[in-house]
N, C-alpha and C positions, 0 to 999 in steps of 0.2 A: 598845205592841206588840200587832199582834193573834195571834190564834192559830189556823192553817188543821187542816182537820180532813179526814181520808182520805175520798178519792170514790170509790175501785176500791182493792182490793189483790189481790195474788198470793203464792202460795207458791212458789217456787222450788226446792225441794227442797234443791239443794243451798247454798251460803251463797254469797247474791249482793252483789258488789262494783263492779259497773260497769254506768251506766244511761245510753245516749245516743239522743236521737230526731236521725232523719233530716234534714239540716237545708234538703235540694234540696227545690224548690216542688214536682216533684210526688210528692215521694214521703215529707211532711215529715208525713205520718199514721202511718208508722211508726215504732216505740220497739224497742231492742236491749238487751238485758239481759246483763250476763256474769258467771259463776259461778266459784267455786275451792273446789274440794274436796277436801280429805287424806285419804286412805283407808287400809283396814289394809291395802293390796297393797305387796308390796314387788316392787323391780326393781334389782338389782344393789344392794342392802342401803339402796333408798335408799324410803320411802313413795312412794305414787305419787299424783300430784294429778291431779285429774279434774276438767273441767268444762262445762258449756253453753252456748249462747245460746240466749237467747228471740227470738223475731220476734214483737212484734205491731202489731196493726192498729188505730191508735187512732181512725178514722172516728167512733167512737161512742162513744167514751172509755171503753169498757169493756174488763175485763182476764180476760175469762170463760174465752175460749181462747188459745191462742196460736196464729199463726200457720205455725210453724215453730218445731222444736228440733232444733238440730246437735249432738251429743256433741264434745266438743274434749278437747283440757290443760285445765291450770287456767287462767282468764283473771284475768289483772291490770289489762289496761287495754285499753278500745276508745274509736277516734274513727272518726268519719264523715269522708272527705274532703271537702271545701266546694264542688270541682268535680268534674266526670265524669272519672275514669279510662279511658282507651280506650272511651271515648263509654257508661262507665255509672256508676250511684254505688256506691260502693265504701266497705267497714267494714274498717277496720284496728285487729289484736287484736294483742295481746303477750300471751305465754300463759309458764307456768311453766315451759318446756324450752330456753328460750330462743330461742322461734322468734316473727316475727314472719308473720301471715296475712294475705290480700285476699280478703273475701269480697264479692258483687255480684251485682245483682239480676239474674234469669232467670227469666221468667215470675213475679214477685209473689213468687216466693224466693229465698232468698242460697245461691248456692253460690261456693264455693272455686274463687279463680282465680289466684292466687300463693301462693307461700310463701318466705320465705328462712331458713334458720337461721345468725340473726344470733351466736350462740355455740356453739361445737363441743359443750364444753359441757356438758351436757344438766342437769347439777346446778345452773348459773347461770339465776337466771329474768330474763325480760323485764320491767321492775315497769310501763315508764313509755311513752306513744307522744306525739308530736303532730306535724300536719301544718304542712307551710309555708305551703300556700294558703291563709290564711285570705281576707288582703284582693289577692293576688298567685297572678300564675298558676305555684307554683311548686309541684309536686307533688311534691318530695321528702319524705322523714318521719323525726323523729328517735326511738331508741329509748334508754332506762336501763337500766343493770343492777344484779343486787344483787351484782356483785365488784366496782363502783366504775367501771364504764366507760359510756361513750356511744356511740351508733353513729347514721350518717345513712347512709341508703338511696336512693337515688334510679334513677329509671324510665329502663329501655333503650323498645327499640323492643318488646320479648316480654315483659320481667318487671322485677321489683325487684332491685337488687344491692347490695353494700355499698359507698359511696362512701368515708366515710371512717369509723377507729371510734382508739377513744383513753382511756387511760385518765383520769380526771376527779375521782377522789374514793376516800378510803382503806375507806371506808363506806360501804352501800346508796346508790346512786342513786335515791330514790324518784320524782323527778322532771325531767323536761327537759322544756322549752318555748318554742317560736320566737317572737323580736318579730316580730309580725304586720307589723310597718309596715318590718323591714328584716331581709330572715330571711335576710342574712350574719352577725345575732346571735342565738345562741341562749344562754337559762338554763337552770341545774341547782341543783338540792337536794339534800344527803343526810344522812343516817343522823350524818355528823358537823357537822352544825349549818351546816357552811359553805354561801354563798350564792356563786354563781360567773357570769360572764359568758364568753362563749367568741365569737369570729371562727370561725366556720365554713371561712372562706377557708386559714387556717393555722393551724387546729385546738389555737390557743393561747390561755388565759383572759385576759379584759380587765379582771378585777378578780377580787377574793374578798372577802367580808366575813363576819364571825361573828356576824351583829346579833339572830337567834334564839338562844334559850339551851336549844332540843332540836334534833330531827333536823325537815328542811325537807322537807313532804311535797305542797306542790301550789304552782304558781305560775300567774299567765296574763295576758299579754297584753290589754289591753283591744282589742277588735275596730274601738270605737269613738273613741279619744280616742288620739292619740299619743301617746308619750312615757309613758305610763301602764300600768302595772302591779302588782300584787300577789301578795304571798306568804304565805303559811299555814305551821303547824308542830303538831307536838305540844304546844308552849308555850301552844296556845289563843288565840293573838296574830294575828290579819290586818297585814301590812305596804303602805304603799302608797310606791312610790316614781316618782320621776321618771328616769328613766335617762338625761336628759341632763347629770344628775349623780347621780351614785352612793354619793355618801360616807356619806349616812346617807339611814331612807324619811324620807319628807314629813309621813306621820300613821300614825297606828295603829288599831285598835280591837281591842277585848278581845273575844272570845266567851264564851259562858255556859259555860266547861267544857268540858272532853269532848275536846280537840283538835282537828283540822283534816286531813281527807284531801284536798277537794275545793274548789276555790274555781271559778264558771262566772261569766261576765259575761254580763248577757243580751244574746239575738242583737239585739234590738230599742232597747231603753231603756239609754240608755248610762250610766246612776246606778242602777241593781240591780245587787247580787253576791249568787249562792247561796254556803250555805258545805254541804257535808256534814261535819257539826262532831261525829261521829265520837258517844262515849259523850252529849252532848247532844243530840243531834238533830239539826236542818237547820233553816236561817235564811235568812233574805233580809233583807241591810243596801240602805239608803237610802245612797249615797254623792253628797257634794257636790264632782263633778268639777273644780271651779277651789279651794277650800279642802281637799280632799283629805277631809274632816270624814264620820265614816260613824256611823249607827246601823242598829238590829237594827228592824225595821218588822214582821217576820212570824216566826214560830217553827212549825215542824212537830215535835212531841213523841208521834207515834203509834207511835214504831219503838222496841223492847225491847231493841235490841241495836246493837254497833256501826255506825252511817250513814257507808259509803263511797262508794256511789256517787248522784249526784246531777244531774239539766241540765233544762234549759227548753224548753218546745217551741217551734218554729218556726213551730209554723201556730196555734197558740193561746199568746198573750203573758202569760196566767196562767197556766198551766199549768204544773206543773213534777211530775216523776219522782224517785222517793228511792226508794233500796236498800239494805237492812242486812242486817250477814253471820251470826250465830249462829241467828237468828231467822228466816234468808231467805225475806224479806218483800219484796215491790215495793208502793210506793206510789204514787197519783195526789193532789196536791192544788191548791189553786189559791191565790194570793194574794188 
């Protein structure tokens, strides 16, 4: 295993949890960062959670300034859509109030062009997002929550609305995630260890299983191999399964500790997984796609504090971005 060592870092002020680079050609130089902050303000006896996004401009792989800072909620989770939204690209946040936002480039910055409040609410947060379009032109987005429900949203002719929503899990929703390769299915994780499949079509699960022995906090789709996918937990275990059978994963592999927020397959190389592996660090496993068989190839140990958020750039195939939250810290490293 080797060991990659910080090329740029940032301070974030407040504790940063979500790092995604732009994944469109031309605009796949920029990296988004998002923050969640608990403050001593109170609003109807409840804390108030504050947070950011960064914009920057990674042309030069330097993280000296940012490009732009938006004050927002607290953010839990941003994707980038894979296509243009009403002819631009578009960053989709789930923020602490339970609202999900579109924000989209205008002149080299992001401003706000949707919003839904996907929970009346306001004490339910948004944990979890991901878009359909991965490899398919389907722009709807699905959201988690921490009262145990799911919601999918999908585009009128003016905005986002909620198409369908349901409850899914007795525990945090930390995660939902569409199969890229047939997004009438979608997965879920939560807080109670169960792993679930869902028909979009008639918002009823197609399996459950208990195969984790903590709470299920990332899953995903491989972008590039059908039928392939993986799951992360607290347990510090990666699952890898085949979902044209479901009854048990195919392989496993162990992480060094620390848990699992984040699992990314890279955009390119269809045998790299990032993990943000949480009190250990961040890893990049070597997976062998026809034996399912995975090891640890690279390890990032520069971060002092929880690694939540974690992804790979688009315009450079080494590259990769890590964020951890007590210490809000942004990293650049490279494999």
């Amino acid at each position: 295993m080797s060991r990659a060592c910080s090329l740029a870092s940032f301070d974030t002020d407040y504790s940063a949890d979500s790092v995604e680079f732009c994944p469109l050609n031309d605009y796949n130089q920029y990296l988004t960062v998002g923050t969640y902050q608990l403050t001593d303000e109170q609003q109807d006896n409840v804390r108030v959670r504050k947070g950011k996004v960064y914009l920057f401009d990674l042309s030069q792989q330097q993280l000296d300034t940012p490009k732009q800072v938006i004050e927002t909620a607290a953010i839990l989770d941003m994707k980038w859509s894979h296509s243009l939204v009403n002819e631009r690209p578009v960053l989709g946040i789930a923020d602490s109030i339970g609202g999900f936002h579109l924000y989209g480039f205008h002149h080299e910055s992001l401003a706000k062009v949707d919003h839904v409040q996907v929970t009346e609410d306001q004490s339910i947060l948004c944990l979890s997002l991901d878009w359909a379009g991965r490899r398919h032109d389907d722009k709807r987005v699905a959201t988690s929550h921490s009262n145990g429900d799911i919601s999918i949203l999908a585009p009128t002719e003016t905005n986002y609305t909620i198409q369908e929503q349901w409850h899914a899990h007795d525990l945090e929703t930390w995660i939902v995630a569409f199969d890229y390769w047939n997004t009438n299915i979608l997965y879920s994780g939560a807080d109670d260890g169960l792993f679930k499949g869902w028909d979009t079509r008639s918002c009823t699960p197609t399996f459950t299983y208990k195969r984790h022995t903590m709470g299920i906090t990332t899953m995903q789709s491989s972008p590039h191999q059908e039928y392939l996918l993986a799951t992360g937990s607290y347990d510090e275990t990666i699952y890898f399964w085949d979902t044209r059978s479901m009854r048990a994963p195919v392989n496993s592999v162990q992480t060094p500790g620390g848990g699992i927020w984040r699992l990314k397959w890279h955009p390119h190389c269809p045998n790299k997984l990032l993990s943000a592996s949480m009190h250990a660090g961040a890893f990049v496993l070597d997976v062998d796609t026809s034996q399912y068989d995975a090891s640890i190839s690279t390890s990032f140990l520069d971060h002092t504090s929880m690694v939540y958020g974690a992804d790979w750039s688009y315009r450079d195939s080494d590259l990769v971005a890590t964020c951890s939250f007590y210490d809000h810290v942004l990293h650049l490293w490279k494999i």
